[in-house]
FIGULO-788898 format. One record per residue (C-alpha): residue number from 1; z, y, x. Coordinates in nm, 3 decimals, padded with zeros to 5 digits. Layout:
<rovex NUM, up Z, north Y, east X>
...
***
This chain:
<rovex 1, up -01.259, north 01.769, east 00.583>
<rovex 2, up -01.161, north 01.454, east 00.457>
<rovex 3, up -00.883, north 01.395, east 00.675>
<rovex 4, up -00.748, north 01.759, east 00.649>
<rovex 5, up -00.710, north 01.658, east 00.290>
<rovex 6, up -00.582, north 01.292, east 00.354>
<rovex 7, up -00.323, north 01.453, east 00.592>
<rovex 8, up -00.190, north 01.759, east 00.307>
<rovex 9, up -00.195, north 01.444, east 00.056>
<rovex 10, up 00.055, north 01.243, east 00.308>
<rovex 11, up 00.266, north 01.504, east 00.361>
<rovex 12, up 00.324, north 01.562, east 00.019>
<rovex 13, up 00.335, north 01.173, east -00.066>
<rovex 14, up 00.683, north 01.171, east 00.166>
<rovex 15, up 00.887, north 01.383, east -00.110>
<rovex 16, up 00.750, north 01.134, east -00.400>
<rovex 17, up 00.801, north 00.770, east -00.168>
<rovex 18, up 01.193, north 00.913, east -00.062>
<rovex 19, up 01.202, north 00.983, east -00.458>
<rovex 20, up 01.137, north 00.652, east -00.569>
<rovex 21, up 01.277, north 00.409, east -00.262>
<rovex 22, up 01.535, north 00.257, east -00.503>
<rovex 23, up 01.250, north 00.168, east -00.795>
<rovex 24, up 01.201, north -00.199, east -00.868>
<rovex 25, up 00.927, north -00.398, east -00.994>
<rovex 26, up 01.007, north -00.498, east -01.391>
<rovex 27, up 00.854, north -00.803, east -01.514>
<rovex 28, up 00.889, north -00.816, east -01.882>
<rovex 29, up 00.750, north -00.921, east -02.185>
<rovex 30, up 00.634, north -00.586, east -02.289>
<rovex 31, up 00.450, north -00.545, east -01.969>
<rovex 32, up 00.282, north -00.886, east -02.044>
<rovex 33, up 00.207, north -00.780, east -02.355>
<rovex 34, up 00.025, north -00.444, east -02.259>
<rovex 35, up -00.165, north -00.620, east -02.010>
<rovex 36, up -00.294, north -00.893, east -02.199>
<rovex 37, up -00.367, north -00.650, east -02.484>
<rovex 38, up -00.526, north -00.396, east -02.225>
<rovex 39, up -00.739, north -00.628, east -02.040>
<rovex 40, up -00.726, north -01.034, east -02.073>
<rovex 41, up -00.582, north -01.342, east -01.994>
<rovex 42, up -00.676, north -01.342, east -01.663>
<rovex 43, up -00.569, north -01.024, east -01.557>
<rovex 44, up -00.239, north -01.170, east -01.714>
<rovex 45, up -00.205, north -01.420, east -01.509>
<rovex 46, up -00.272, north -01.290, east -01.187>
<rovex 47, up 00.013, north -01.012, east -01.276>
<rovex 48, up 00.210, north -01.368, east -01.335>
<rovex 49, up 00.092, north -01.484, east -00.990>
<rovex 50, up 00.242, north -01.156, east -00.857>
<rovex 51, up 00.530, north -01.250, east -00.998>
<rovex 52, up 00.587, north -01.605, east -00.839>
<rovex 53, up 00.506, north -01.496, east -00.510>
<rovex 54, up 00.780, north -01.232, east -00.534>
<rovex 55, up 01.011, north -01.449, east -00.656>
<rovex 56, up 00.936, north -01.747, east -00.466>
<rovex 57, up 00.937, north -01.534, east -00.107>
<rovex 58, up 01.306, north -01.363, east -00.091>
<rovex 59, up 01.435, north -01.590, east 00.159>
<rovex 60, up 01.125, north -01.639, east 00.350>
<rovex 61, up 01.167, north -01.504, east 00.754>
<rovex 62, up 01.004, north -01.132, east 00.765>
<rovex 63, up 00.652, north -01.281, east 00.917>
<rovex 64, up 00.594, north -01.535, east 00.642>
<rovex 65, up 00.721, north -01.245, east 00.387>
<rovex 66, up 00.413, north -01.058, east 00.567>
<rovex 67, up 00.201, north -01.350, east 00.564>
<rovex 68, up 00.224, north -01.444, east 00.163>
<rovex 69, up 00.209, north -01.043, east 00.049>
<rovex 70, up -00.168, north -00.982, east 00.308>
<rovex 71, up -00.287, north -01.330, east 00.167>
<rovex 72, up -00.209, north -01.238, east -00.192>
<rovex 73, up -00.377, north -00.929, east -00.197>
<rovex 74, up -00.658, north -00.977, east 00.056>
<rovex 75, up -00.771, north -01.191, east -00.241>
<rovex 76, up -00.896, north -00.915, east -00.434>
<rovex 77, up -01.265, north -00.721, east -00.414>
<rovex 78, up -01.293, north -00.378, east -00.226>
<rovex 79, up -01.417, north -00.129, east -00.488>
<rovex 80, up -01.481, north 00.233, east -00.443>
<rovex 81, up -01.314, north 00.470, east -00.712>
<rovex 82, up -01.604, north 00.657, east -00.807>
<rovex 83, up -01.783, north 00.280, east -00.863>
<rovex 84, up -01.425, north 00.159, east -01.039>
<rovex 85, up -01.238, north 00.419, east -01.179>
<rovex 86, up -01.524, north 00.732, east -01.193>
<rovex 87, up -01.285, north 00.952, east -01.014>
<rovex 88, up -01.339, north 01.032, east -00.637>
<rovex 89, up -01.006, north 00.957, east -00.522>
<rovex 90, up -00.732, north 00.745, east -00.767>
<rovex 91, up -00.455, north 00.553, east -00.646>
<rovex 92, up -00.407, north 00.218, east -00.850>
<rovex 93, up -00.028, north 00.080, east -01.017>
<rovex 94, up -00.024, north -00.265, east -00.841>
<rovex 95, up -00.032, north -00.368, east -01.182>
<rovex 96, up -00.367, north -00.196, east -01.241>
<rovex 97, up -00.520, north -00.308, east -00.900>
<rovex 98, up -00.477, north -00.680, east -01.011>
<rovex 99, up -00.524, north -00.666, east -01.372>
<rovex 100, up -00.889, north -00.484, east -01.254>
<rovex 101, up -00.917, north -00.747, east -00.990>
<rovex 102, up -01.013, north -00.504, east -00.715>
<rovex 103, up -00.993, north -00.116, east -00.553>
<rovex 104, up -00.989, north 00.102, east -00.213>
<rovex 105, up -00.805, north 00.041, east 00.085>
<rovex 106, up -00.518, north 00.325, east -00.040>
<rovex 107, up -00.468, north 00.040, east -00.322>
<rovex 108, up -00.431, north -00.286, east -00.100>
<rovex 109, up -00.166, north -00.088, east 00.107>
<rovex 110, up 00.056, north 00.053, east -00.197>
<rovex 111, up 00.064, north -00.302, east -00.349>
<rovex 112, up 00.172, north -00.462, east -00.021>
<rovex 113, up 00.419, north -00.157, east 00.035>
<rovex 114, up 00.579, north -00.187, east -00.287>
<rovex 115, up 00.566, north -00.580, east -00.260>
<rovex 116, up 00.726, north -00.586, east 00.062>
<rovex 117, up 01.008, north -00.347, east 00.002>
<rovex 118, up 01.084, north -00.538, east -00.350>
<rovex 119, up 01.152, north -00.877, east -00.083>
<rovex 120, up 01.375, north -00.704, east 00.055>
<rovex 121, up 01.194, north -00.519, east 00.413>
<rovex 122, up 01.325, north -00.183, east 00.464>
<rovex 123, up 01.117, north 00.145, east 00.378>
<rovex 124, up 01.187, north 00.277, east 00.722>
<rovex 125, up 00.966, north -00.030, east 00.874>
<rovex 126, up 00.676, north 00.018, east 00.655>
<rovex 127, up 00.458, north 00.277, east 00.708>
<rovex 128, up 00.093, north 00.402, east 00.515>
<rovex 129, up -00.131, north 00.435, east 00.800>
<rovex 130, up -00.468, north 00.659, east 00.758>
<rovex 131, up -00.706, north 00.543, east 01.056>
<rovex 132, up -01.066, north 00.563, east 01.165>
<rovex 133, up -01.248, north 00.238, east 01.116>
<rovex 134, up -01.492, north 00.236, east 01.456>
<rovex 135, up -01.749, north -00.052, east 01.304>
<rovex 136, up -01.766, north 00.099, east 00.978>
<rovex 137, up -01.759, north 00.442, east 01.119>
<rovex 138, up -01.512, north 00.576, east 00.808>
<rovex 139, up -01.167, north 00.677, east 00.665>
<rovex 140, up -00.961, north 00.372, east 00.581>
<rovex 141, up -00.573, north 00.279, east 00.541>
<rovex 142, up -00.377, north -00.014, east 00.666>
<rovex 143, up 00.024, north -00.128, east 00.614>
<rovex 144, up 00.174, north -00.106, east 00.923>
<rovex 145, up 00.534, north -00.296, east 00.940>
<rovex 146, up 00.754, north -00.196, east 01.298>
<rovex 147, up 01.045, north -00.476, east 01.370>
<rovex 148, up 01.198, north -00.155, east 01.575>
<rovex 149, up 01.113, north 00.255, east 01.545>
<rovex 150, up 00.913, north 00.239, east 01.841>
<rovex 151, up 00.739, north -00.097, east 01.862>
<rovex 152, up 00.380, north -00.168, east 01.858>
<rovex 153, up 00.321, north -00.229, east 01.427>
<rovex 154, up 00.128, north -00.469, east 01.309>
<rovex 155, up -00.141, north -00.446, east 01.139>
<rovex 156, up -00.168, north -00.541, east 00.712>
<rovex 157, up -00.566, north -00.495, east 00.605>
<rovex 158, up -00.783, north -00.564, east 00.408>
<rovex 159, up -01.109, north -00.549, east 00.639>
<rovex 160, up -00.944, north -00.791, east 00.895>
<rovex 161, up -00.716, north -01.041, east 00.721>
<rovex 162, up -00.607, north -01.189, east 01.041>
<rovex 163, up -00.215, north -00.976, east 01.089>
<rovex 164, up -00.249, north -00.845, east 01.427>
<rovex 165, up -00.059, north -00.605, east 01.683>
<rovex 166, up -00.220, north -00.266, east 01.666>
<rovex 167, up -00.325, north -00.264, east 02.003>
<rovex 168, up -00.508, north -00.567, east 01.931>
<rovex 169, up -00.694, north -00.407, east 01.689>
<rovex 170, up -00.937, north -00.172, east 01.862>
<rovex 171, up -01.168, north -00.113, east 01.622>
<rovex 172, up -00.932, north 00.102, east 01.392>
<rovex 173, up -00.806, north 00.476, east 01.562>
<rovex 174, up -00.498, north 00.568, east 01.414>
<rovex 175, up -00.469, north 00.939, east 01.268>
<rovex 176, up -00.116, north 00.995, east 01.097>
<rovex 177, up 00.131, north 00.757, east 00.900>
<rovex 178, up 00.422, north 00.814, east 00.619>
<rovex 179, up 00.688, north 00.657, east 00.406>
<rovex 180, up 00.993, north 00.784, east 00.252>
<rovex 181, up 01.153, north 00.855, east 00.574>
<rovex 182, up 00.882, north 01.127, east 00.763>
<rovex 183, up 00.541, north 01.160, east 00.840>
<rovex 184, up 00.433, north 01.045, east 01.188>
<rovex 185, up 00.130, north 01.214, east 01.380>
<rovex 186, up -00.081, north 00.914, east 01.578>
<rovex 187, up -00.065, north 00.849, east 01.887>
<rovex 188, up -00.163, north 00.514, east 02.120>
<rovex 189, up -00.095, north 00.184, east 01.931>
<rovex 190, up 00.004, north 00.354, east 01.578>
<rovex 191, up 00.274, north 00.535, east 01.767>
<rovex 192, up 00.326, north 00.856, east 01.674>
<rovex 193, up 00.563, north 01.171, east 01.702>
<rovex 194, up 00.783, north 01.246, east 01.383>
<rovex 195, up 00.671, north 01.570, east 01.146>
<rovex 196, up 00.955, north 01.678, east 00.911>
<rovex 197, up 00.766, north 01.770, east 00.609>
<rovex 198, up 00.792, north 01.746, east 00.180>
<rovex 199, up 00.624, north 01.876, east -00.104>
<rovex 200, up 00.496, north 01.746, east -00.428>
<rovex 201, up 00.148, north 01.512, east -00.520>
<rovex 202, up -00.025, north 01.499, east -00.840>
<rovex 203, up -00.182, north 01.164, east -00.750>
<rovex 204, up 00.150, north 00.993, east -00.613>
<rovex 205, up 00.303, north 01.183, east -00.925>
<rovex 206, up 00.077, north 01.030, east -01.159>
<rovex 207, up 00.085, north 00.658, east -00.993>
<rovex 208, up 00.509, north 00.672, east -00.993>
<rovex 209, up 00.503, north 00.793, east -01.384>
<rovex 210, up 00.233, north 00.504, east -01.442>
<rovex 211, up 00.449, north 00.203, east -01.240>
<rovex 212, up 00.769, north 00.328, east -01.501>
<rovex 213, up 00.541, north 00.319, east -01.800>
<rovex 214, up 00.482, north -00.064, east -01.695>
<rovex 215, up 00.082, north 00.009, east -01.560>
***
């Protein structure tokens, strides 16, 4: 049942991601402000750290790009929502996810996404990829970046830091993936056959109206 929801959610989330491909990441006083005043110093600084690392990694080749982003984030604690957030299911602001210092697997991914496609990769090579995790026998999501539309992706996680081809990683089954472009049903090595879908999310809603109110 999980997955039937997960896949209506995805389907939906490909209206909202082709709405916002042209949004930047602000960095601004007022959002330093907010977070310092909302949470503390450190949480301010690791926003700052966010920061550098974008700005430092525009004219870094695409792997290193993917390198820097995985590293950055892969530095934060997995935390369930209903443990973090007392909600079953909420999708953290990269600004939140850091300035909480942790979250689920859907928040590693949209922080790298949105990272990624603020240096500069294209939408159309990132994709949100729902898979089974075999070892941990459960729902999880990975970034999965394609240097051509039908190339084996590799892999951006947070359970296996190591950025590998998806047929080297076995131990996750692909289901479906999605960006602004379409929403892909799996097939071998996070291949999959294009769906033509849209519709409307309350939980991407509410994440894109919290990422323009500086969150």
């Amino acid at each position: 049942m999980r997955y039937i929801w997960y896949f209506i959610t995805a389907v939906s989330m490909v209206f909202m991601l082709r709405a916002i491909a042209d949004s930047n990441i602000v960095f601004n006083d007022a959002l330093f402000n907010k977070i310092k005043n909302q949470y503390d110093n450190d949480a301010l600084e690791r926003v700052q750290d966010w920061q550098q690392l974008l700005n430092t990694s525009h004219t870094l080749p695409i792997d290193e790009k993917l390198y820097q982003v995985n590293n950055f984030f892969n530095e934060l604690e997995f935390v369930d929502d209903i443990d973090h957030w007392g909600k079953d299911d909420y999708w953290a602001t990269p600004v939140e996810f850091l300035a909480t210092e942790g979250g689920d697997c859907e928040d590693f991914v949209i922080a790298k996404y949105f990272s990624l496609k603020e240096l500069g990769v294209p939408a159309e090579k990132l994709r949100l990829m729902y898979v089974t995790a075999t070892r941990l026998r459960q729902a999880h999501m990975v970034l999965a970046y394609y240097e051509e539309p039908n190339s084996v992706p590799l892999v951006l996680d947070n359970i296996n830091r190591r950025i590998l081809p998806a047929s080297r990683r076995r131990d996750l089954l692909p289901v479906y993936s999605f960006n602004g472009d379409g929403l892909w049903l799996a097939k071998e090595q996070g291949r999959g056959q294009k769906v033509q879908q849209g519709g409307n999310n309350n939980l991407w809603n509410d994440l894109n109206k919290r990422m323009q109110m500086g969150d």
